[in-house]
N, C-alpha and C positions, 0 to 999 in steps of 0.2 A: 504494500500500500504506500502511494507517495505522498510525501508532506502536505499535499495539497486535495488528497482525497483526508486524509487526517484530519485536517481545519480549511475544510470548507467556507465559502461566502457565507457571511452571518455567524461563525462563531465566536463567541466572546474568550481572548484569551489573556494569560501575559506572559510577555517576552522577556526574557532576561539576559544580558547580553555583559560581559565582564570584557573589560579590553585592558593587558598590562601599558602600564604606561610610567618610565620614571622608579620600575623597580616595586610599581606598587598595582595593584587590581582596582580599581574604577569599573563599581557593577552599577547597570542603569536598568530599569523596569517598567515596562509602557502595559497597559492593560487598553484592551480596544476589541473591536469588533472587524473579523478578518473585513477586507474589502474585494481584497483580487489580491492573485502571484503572479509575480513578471519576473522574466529574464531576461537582462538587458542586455548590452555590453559597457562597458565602461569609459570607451572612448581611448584607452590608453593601447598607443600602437607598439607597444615592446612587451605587449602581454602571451602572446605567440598561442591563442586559444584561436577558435571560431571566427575566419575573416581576420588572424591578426586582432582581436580584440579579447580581452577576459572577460565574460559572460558572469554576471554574479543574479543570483536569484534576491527579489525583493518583496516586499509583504507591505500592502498598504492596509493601514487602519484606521476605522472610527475610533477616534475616544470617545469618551460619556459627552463630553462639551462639545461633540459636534467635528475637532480639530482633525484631517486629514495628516497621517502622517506614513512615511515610505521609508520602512528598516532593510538593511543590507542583513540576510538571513546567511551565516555559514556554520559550518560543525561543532563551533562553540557553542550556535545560540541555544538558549533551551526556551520551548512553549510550552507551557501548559493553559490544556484547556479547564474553562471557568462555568461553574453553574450558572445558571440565571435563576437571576434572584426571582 
């Protein structure tokens, strides 16, 4: 099953995503409402993927307030899915 039969349009989840930086772990957490996945490419021509481009998968979400927002999803990120309330 692919990540995107997993979290489906319409599920509510949260993302959680740690990126080292400076020796230290910086974890950040969005809760939202899947929108759509995309693979894009990245525009960087020295990435030597598909077309010369690195292809990264994206995941846009509703927040609660409405706010669209488009995370860069790789093998770090963890989702879990969320009840509704």
């Amino acid at each position: 099953m692919t990540i995107e039969e997993q979290f489906p349009q319409g599920t509510p989840v949260c993302i959680k995503q740690t990126i080292e930086m400076g020796g230290k772990n910086l974890e950040t957490k969005v809760v939202g409402s899947v929108q759509a996945w995309e693979e894009l490419p990245t525009g960087s021509w020295h990435a030597h993927g598909k077309k010369d481009k690195l292809w990264l998968k994206r995941l846009k979400l509703r927040k609660a307030d409405g706010e669209i927002t488009l995370l860069i999803i790789d093998d770090a990120t963890e989702i879990a899915k969320l009840e509704v309330a």
